[in-house]
Residue frames as qw, qx, qy, qz and C-alpha x, y, z in Angstrom:
[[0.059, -0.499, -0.085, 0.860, -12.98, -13.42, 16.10],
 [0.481, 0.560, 0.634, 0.232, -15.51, -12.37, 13.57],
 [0.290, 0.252, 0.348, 0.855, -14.92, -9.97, 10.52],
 [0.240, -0.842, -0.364, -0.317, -18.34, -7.98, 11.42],
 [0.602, -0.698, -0.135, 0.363, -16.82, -6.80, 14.91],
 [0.307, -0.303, 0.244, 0.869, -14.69, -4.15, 12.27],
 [0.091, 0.671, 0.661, 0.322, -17.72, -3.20, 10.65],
 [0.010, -0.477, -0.252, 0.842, -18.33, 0.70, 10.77],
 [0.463, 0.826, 0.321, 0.009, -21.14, 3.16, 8.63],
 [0.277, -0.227, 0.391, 0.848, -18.71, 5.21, 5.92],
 [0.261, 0.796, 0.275, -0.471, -21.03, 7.49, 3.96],
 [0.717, 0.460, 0.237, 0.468, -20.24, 7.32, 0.23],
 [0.065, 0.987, 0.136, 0.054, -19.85, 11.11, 0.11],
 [0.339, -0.851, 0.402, -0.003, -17.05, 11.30, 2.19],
 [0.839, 0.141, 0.337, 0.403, -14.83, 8.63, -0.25],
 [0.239, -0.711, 0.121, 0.651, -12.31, 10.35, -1.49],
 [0.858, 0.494, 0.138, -0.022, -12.21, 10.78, -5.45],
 [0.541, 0.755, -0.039, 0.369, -9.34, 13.18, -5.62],
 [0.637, -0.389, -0.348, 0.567, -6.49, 14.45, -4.27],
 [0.051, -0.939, -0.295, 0.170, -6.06, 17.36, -2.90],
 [0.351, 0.927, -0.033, 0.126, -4.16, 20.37, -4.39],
 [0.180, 0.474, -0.764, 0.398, -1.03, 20.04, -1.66],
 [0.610, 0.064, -0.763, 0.203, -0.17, 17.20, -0.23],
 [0.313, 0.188, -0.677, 0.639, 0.18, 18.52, 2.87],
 [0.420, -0.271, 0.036, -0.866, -2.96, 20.24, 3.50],
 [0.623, -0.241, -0.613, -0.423, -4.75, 17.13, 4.32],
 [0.568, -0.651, 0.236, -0.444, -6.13, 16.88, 7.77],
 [0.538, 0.061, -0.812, 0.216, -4.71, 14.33, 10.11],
 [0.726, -0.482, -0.314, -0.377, -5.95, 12.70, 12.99],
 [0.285, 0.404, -0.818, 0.295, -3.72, 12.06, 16.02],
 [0.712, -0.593, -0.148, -0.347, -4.62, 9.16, 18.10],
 [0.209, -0.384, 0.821, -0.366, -2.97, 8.04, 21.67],
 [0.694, -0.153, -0.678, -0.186, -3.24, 4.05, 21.04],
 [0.087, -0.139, -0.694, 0.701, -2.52, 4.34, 25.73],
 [0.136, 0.271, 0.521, -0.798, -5.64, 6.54, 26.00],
 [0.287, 0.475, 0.743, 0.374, -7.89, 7.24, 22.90],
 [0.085, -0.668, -0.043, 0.738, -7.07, 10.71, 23.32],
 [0.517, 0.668, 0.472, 0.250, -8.19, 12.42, 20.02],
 [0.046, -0.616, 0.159, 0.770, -6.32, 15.81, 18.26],
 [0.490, 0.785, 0.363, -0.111, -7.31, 17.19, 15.56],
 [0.317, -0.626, 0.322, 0.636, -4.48, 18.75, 12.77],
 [0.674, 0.662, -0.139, -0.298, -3.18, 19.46, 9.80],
 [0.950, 0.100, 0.024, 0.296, -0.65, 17.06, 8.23],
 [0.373, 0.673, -0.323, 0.551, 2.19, 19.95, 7.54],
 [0.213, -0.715, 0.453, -0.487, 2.24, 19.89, 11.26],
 [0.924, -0.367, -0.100, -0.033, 3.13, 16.55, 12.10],
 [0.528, 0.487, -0.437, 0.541, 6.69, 17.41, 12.67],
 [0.201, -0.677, 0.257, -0.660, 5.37, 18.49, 16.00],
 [0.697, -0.438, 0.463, -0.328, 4.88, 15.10, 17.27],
 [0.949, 0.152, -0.149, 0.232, 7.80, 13.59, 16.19],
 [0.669, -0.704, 0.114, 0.209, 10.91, 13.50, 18.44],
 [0.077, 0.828, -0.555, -0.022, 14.77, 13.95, 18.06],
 [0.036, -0.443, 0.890, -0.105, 16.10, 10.65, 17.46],
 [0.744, 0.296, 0.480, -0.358, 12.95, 8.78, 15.95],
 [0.119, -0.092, 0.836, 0.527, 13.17, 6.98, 12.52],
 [0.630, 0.476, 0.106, -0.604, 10.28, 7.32, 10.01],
 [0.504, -0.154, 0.847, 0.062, 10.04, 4.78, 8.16],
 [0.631, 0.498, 0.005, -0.594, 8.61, 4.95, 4.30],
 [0.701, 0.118, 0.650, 0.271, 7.97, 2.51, 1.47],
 [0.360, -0.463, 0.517, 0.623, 9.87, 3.28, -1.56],
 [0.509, 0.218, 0.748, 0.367, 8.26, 1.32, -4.11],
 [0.378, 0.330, -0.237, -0.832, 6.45, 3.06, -7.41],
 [0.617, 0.417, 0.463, -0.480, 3.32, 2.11, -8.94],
 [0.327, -0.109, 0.635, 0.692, 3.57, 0.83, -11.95],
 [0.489, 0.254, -0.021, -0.834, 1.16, 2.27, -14.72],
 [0.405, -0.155, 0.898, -0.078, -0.45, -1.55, -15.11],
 [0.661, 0.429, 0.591, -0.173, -3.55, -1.64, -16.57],
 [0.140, -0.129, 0.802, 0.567, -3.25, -2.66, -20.52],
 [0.693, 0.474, 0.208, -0.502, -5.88, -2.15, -23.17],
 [0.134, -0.324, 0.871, 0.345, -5.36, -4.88, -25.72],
 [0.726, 0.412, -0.077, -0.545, -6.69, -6.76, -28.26],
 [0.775, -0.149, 0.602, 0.120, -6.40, -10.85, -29.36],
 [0.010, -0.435, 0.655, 0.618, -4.93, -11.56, -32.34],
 [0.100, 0.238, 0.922, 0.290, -7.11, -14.48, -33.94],
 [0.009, -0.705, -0.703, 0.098, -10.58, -12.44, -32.72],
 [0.132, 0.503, 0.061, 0.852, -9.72, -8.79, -32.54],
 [0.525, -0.662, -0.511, -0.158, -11.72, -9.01, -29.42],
 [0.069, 0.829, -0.181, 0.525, -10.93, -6.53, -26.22],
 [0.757, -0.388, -0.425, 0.308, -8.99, -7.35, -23.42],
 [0.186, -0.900, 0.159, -0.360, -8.46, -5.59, -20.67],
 [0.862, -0.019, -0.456, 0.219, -5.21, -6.79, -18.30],
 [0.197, -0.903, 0.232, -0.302, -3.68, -5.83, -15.44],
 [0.499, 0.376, -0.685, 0.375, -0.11, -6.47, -14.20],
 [0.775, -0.593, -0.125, -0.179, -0.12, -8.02, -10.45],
 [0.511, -0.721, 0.467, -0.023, 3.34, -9.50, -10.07],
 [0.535, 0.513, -0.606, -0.289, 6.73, -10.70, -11.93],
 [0.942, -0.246, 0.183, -0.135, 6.78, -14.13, -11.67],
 [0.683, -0.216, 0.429, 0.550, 10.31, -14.83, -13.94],
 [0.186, 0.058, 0.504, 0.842, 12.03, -12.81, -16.77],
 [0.384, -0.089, -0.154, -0.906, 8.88, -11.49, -18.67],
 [0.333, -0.448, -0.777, -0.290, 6.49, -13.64, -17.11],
 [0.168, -0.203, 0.309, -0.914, 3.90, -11.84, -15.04],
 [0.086, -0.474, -0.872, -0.086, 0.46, -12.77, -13.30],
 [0.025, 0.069, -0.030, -0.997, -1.88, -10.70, -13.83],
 [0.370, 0.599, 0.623, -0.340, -6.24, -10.67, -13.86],
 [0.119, -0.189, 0.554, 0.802, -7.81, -10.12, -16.73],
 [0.505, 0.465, 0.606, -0.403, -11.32, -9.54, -18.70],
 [0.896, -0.209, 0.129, -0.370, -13.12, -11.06, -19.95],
 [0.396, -0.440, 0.806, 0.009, -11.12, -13.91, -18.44],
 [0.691, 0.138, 0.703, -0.099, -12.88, -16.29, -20.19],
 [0.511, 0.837, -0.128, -0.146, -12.04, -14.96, -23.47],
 [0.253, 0.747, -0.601, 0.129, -8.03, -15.85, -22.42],
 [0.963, -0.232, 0.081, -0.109, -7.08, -19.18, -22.27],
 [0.645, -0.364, 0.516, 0.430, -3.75, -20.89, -22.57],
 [0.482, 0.394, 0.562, 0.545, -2.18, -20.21, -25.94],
 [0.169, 0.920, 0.342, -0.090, -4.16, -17.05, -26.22],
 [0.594, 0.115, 0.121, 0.787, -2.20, -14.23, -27.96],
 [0.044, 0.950, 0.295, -0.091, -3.09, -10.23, -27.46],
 [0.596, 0.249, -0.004, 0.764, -1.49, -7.49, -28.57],
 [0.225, -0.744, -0.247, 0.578, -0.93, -3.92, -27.12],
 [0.098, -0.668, 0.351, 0.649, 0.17, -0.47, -28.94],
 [0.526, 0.779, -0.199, -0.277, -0.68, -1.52, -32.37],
 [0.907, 0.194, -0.305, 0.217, 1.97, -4.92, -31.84],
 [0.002, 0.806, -0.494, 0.325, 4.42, -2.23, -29.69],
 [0.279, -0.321, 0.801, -0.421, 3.90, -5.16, -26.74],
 [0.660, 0.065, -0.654, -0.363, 2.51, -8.96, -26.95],
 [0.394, -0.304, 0.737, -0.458, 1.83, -11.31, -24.58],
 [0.667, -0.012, -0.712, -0.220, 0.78, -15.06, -24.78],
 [0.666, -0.450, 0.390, -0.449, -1.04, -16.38, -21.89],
 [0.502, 0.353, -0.789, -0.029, 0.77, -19.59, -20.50],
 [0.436, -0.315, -0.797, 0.276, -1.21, -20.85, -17.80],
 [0.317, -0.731, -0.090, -0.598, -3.53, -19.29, -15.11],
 [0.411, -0.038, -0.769, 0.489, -3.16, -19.29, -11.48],
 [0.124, -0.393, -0.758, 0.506, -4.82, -17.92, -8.21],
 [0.194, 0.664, 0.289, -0.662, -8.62, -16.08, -8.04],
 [0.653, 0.607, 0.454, -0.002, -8.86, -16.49, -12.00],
 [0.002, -0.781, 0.513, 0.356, -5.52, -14.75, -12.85],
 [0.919, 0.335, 0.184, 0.100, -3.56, -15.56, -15.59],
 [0.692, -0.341, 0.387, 0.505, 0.11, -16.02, -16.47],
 [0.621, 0.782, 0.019, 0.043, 0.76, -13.87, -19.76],
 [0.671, -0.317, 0.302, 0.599, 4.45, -13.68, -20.71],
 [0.309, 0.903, -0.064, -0.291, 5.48, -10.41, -22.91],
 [0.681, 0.077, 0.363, 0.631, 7.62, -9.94, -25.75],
 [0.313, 0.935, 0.166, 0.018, 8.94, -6.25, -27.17],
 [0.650, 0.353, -0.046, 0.672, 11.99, -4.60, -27.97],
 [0.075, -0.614, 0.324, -0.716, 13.85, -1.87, -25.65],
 [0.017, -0.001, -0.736, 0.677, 12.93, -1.88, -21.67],
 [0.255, -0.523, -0.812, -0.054, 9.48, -3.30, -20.56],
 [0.289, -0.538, -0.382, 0.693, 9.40, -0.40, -18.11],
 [0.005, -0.267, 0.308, 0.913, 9.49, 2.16, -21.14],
 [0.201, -0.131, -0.711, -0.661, 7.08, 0.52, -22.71],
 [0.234, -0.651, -0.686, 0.226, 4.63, -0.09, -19.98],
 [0.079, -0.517, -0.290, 0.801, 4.90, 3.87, -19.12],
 [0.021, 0.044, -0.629, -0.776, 3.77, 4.31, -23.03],
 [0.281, -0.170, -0.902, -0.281, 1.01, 1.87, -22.89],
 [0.360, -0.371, -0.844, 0.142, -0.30, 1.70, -19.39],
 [0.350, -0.682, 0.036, -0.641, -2.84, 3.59, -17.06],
 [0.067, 0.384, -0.574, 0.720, -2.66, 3.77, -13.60],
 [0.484, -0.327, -0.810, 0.053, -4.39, 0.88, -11.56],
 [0.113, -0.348, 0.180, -0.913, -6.20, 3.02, -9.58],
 [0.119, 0.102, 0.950, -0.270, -8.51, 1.57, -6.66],
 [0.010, -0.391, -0.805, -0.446, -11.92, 0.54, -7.22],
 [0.182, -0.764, -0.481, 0.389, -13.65, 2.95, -5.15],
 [0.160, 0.529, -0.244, -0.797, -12.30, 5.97, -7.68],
 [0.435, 0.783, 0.441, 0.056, -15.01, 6.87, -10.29],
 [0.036, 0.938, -0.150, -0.311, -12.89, 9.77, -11.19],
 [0.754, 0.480, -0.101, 0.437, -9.72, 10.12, -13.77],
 [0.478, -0.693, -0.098, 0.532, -6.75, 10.80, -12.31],
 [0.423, 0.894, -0.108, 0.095, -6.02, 14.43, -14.52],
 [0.488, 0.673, -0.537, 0.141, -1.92, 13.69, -13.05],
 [0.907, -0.096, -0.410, -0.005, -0.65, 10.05, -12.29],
 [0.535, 0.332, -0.644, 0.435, 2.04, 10.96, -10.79],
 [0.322, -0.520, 0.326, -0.721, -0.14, 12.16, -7.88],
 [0.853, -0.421, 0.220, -0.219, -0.90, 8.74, -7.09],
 [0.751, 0.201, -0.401, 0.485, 2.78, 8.17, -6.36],
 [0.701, -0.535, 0.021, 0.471, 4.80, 8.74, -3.37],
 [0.472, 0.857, -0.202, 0.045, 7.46, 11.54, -4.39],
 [0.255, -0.668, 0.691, 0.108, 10.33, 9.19, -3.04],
 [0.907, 0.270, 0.316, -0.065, 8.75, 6.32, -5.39],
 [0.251, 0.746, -0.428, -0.444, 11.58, 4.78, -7.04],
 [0.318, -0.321, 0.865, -0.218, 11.23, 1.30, -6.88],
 [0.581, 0.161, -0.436, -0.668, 9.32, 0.00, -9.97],
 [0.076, -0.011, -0.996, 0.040, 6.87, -2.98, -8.86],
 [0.259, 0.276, 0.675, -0.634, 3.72, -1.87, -7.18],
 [0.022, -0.397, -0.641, -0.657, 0.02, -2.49, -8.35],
 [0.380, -0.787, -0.486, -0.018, -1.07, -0.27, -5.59],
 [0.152, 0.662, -0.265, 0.684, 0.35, 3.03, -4.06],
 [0.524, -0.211, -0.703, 0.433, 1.40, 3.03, -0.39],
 [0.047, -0.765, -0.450, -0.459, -1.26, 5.78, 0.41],
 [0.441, -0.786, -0.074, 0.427, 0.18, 7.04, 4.03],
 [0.647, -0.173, 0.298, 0.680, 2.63, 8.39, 1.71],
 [0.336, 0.680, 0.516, 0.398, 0.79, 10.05, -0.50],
 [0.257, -0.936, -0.240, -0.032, 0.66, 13.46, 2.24],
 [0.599, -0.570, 0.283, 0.486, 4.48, 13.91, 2.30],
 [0.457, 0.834, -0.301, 0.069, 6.61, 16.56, 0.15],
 [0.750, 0.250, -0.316, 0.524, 10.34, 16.60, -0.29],
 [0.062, 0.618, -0.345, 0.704, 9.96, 19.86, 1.44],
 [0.789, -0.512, -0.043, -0.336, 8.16, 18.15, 4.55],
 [0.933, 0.244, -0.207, 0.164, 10.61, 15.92, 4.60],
 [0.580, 0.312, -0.336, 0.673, 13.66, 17.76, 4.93],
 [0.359, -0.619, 0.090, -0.693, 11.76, 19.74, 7.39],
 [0.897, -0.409, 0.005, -0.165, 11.44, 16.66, 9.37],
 [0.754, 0.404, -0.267, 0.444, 15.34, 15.86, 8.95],
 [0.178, 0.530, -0.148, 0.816, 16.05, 19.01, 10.17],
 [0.660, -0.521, 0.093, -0.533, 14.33, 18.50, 13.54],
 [0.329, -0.487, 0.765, -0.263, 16.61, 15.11, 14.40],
 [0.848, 0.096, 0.434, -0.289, 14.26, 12.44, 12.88],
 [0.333, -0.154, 0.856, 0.363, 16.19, 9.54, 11.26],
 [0.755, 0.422, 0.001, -0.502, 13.96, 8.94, 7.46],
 [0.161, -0.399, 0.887, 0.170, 14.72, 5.86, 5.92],
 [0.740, 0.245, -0.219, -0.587, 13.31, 3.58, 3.19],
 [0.568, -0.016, 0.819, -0.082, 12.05, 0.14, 2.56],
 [0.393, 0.192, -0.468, -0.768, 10.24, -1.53, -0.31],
 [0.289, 0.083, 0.949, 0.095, 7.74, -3.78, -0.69],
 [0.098, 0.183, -0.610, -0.765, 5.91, -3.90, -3.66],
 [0.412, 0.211, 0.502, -0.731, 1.70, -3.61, -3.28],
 [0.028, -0.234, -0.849, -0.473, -0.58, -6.30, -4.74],
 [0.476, -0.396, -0.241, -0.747, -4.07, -5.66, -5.48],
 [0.572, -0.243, -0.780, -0.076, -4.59, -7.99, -2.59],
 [0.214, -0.118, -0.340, 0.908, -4.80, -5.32, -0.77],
 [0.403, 0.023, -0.336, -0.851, -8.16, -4.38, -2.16],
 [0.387, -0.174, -0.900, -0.101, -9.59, -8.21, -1.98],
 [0.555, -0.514, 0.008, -0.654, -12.45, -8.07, 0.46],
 [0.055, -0.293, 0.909, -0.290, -12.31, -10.51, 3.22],
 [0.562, -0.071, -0.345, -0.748, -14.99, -13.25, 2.32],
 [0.526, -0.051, -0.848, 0.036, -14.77, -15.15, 5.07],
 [0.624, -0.710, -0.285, -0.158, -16.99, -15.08, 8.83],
 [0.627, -0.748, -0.052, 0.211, -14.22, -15.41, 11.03],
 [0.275, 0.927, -0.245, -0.070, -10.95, -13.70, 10.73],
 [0.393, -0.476, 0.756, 0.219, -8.49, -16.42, 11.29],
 [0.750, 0.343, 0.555, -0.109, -9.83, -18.03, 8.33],
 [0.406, 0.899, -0.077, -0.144, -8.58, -15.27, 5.92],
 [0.820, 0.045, 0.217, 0.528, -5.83, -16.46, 3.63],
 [0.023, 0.915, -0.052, -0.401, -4.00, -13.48, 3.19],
 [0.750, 0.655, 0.084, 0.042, -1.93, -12.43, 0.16],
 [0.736, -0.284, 0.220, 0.574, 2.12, -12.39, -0.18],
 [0.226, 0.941, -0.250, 0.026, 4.28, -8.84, -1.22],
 [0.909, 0.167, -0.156, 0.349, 7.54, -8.60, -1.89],
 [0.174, -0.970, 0.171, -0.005, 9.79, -6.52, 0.07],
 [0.517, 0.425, -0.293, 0.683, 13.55, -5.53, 0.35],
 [0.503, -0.813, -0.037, 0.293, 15.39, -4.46, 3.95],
 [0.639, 0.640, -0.270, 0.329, 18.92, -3.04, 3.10],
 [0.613, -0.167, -0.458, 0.622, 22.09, -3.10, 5.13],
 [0.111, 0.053, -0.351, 0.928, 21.86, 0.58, 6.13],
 [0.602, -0.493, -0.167, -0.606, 18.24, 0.59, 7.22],
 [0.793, -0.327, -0.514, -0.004, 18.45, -2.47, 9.08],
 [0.536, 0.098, -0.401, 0.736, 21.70, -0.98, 10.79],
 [0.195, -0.426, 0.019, -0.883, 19.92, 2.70, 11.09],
 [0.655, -0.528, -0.200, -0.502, 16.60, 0.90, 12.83],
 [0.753, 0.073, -0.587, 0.288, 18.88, -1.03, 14.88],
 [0.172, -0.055, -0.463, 0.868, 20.90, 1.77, 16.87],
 [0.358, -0.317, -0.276, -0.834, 17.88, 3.84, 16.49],
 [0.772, -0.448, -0.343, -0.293, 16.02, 1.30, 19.13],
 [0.645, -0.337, -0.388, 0.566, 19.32, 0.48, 21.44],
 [0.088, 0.200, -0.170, 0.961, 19.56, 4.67, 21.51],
 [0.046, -0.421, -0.756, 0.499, 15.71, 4.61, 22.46],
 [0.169, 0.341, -0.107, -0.918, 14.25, 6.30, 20.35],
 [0.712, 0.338, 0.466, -0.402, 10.84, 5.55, 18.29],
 [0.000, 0.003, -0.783, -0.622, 10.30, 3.89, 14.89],
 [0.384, 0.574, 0.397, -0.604, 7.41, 4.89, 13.41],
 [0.370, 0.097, 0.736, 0.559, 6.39, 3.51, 9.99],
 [0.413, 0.323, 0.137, -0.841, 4.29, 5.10, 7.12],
 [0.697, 0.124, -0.507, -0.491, 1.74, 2.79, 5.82],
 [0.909, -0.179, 0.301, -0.227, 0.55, -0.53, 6.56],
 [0.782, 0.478, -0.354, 0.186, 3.07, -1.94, 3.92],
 [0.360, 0.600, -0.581, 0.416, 5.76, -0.57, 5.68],
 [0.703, -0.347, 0.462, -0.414, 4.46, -1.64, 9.44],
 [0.974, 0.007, 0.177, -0.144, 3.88, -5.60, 7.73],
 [0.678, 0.562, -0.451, 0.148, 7.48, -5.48, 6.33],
 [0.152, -0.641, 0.523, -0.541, 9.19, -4.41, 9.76],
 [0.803, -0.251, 0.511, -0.176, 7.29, -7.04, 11.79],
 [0.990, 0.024, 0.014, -0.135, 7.93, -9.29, 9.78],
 [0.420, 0.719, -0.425, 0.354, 11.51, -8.92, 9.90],
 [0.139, -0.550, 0.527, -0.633, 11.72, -8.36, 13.14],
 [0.836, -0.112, 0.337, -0.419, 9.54, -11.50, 14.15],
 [0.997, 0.011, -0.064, 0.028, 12.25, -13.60, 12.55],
 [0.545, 0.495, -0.440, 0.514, 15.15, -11.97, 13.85],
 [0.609, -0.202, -0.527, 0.557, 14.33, -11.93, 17.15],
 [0.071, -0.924, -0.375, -0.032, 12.98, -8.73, 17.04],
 [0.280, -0.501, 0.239, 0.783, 15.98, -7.12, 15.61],
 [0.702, 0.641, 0.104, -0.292, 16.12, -6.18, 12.21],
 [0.551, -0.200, 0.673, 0.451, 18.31, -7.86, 9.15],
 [0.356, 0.473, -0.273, -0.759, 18.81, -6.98, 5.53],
 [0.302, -0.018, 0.943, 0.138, 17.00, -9.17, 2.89],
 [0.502, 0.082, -0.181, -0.842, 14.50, -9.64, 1.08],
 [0.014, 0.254, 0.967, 0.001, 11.53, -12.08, 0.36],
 [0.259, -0.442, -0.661, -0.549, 8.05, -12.73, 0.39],
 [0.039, -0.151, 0.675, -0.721, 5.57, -11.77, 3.26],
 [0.379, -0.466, -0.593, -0.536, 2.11, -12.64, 3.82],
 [0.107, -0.253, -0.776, 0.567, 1.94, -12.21, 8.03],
 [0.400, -0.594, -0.498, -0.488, -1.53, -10.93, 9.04],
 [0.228, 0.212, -0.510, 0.802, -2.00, -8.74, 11.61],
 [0.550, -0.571, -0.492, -0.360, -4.91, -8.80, 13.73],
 [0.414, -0.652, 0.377, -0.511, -5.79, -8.22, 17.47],
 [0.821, -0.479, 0.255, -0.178, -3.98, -10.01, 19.61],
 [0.769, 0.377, -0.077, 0.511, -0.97, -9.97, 17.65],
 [0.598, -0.714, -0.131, 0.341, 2.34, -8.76, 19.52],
 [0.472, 0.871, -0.129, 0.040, 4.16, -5.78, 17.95],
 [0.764, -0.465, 0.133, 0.427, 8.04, -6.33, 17.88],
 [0.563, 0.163, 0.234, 0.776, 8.96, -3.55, 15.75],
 [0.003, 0.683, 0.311, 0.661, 7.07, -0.83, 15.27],
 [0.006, 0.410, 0.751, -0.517, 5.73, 2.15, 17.91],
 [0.311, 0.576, 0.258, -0.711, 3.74, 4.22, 16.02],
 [0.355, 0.257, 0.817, 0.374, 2.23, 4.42, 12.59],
 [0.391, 0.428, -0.026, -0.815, 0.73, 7.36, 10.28],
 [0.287, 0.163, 0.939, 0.101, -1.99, 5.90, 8.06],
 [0.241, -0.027, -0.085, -0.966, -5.05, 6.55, 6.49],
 [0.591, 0.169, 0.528, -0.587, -8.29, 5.69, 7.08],
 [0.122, 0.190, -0.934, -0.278, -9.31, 2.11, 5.50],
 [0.519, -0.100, -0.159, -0.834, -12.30, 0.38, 4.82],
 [0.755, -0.298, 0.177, -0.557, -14.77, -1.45, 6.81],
 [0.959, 0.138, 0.194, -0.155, -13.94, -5.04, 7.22],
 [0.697, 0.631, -0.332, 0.079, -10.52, -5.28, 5.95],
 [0.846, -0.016, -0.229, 0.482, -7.59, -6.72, 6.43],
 [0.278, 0.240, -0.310, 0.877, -5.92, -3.27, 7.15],
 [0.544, -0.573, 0.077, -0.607, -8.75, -1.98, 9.83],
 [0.846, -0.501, 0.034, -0.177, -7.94, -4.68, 11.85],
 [0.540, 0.407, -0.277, 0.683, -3.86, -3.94, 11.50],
 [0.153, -0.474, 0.160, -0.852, -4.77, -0.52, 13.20],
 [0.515, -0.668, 0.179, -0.506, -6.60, -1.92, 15.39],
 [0.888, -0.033, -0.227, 0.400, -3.97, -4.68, 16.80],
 [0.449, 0.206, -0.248, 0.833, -1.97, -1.59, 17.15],
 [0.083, -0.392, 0.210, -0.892, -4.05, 0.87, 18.60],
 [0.231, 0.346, 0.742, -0.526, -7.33, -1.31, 20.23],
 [0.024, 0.309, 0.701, 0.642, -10.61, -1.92, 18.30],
 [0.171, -0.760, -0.605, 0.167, -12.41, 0.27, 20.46],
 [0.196, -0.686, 0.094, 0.694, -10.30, 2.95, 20.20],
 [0.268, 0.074, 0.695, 0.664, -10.31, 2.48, 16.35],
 [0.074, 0.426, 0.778, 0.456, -13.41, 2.11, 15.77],
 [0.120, -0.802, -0.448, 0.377, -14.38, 5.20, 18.11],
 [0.372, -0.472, 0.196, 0.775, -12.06, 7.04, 16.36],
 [0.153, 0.298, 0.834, 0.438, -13.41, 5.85, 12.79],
 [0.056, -0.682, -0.723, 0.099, -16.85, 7.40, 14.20],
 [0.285, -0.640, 0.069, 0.711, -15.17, 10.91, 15.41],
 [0.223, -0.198, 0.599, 0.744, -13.33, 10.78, 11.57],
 [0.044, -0.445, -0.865, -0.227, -17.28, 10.25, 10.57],
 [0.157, -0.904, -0.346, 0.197, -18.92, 12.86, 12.30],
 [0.339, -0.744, 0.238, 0.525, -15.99, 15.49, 11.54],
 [0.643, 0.729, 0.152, -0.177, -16.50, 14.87, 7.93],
 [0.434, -0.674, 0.507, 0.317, -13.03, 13.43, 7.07],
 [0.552, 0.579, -0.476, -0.366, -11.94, 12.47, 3.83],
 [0.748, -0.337, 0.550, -0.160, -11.45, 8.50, 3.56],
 [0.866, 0.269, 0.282, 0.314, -9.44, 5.60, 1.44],
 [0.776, 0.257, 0.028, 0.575, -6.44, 6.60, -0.82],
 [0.335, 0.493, 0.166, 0.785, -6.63, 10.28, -1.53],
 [0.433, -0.807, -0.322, -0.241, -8.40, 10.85, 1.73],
 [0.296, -0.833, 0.282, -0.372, -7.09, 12.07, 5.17],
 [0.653, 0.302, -0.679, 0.148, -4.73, 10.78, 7.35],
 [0.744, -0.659, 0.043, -0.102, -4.24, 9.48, 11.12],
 [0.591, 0.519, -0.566, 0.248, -1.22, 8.84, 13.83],
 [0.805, -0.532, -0.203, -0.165, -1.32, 6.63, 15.87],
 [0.273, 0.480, -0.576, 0.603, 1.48, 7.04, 18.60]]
């Protein structure tokens, strides 16, 4: 199966930089993955096509604020770093520039000495291993220090970070936001409650490898990157009855979709608390055993998550849809608009 065959035109224009004033306001596509029926909406009204006795499904985690402006100690020289993912206690891997500036041994400081790090080895895609040292809670000090790892396709500052959080983010890990989230208040929320739908959280904690382009011809070739996620006992229970009562599960985000299967594709297609690593890849011709539906947003050409969506919905229907979302001048990537497929 070749990567081109998820190729689509995306007009720069229509990249989102910002988000929009309320959450909610942002448009949303609905597609029927049965027909490639197309509606047209606003997000505040997806309550309308969700059922009594469905389960929504949302990832939890929170962005940390990652990227680090530092300086080496022996040179004075600038380094830029970004956190990826703990590896033990205060070690972390994490990409850095200029890389070739940070070798083993290297020493940088943050904040004027607030935060240190010594790099102790490097490891996948020219990352390196930096291991901190500071006084109080890393977490405190990172929210001091760090900006928000925003994706490369924003040219813009975000003017408030917290907008590229989830407001149920509470789960400190992610170098990426789980962007289907992004369109959901508290008040939405309870609004959806309040209609019969089960809401229930997961975590798994977003590497940039999400971002990575796929640089290979065919798509089974693509080595795909490993998150960490968490199930708990009362989700697993919740999604359980929730499927013997018949009723839908319906995740937001790819995160949360790649946690579920994968659960559910080693329990038999139940579900079980736990945690671990995940790295499945989803692609056509991959059999869902957890999920039926999925709100999302619109993702870019060629990736690993366009060809999620379309496993679930058909790459013809995707990629007609894609067009539609193209001609109808939709907002696209993080901060952009949003689809549901059902």
């Amino acid at each position: 199966m070749k990567v081109d065959i998820f190729d689509f035109h995306l007009p720069e224009e229509l990249i989102a930089q910002v988000p929009l004033k309320n959450r909610t306001d942002s448009r949303l596509m609905v597609l029927n993955k049965e027909t490639g029926d197309i509606k047209h909406e606003v997000f505040k009204n997806i309550t309308e096509y969700l059922r009594e006795g469905d389960c929504l499904v949302l990832n939890d985690t929170k962005v940390l604020p990652a990227r680090l402006f530092g300086v080496k100690n022996d040179t004075g020289a600038k380094i830029e770093v970004l956190l990826l993912k703990q590896t033990e206690g205060d070690r972390w891997e994490t990409l850095v520039k200029p890389a070739k500036r940070v070798k083993e041994g290297t020493e940088i400081e943050f904040g004027d000495g607030l935060l240190k790090a010594v790099c102790t080895g490097t490891s996948d895609h020219g990352g390196r291993i930096l291991e901190f040292s500071y006084e109080g809670i890393f977490y405190e000090v990172l929210d001091q220090l760090g900006e928000m790892p925003l994706p490369p396709y924003i040219k813009e500052q975000l003017e408030d970070r917290d907008r590229y959080q989830t407001v149920y983010a509470r789960e400190p890990g992610s170098a990426a936001a789980p962007t289907a989230g992004l369109h959901f208040t508290e008040e939405l929320l309870e609004k959806i409650k309040a209609k019969g739908v089960h809401v229930t959280f997961i975590t798994l904690h977003v590497g940039l490898g999400t971002f990575r382009p796929v640089s290979v011809d065919d798509v089974e070739g693509h080595d795909m990157h490993s998150e960490f996620y968490i199930m708990t006992e009362g989700t697993a229970e919740l999604l359980n009855e929730v499927r013997r009562n018949g009723g839908r599960i319906i995740t937001v985000g790819t995160t949360s979709t790649r946690t579920l299967e994968t659960i559910a594709s080693a329990n038999d297609g139940n579900f079980k608390a736990g945690s671990g690593w995940t790295s499945i890849f989803i692609y056509p011709g991959y059999e869902f055993k957890a999920i039926d539906g999925m709100i999302t947003n619109f993702h870019l050409p060629k990736s690993t998550l366009i060809m999620l969506v379309s496993a679930l919905a058909g790459r013809e229907n995707i990629l007609r849809a894609y067009h539609t979302a193209v001609e109808e001048r939709y907002r696209f990537f993080s901060f952009g608009d949003a689809m549901f497929i059902i």
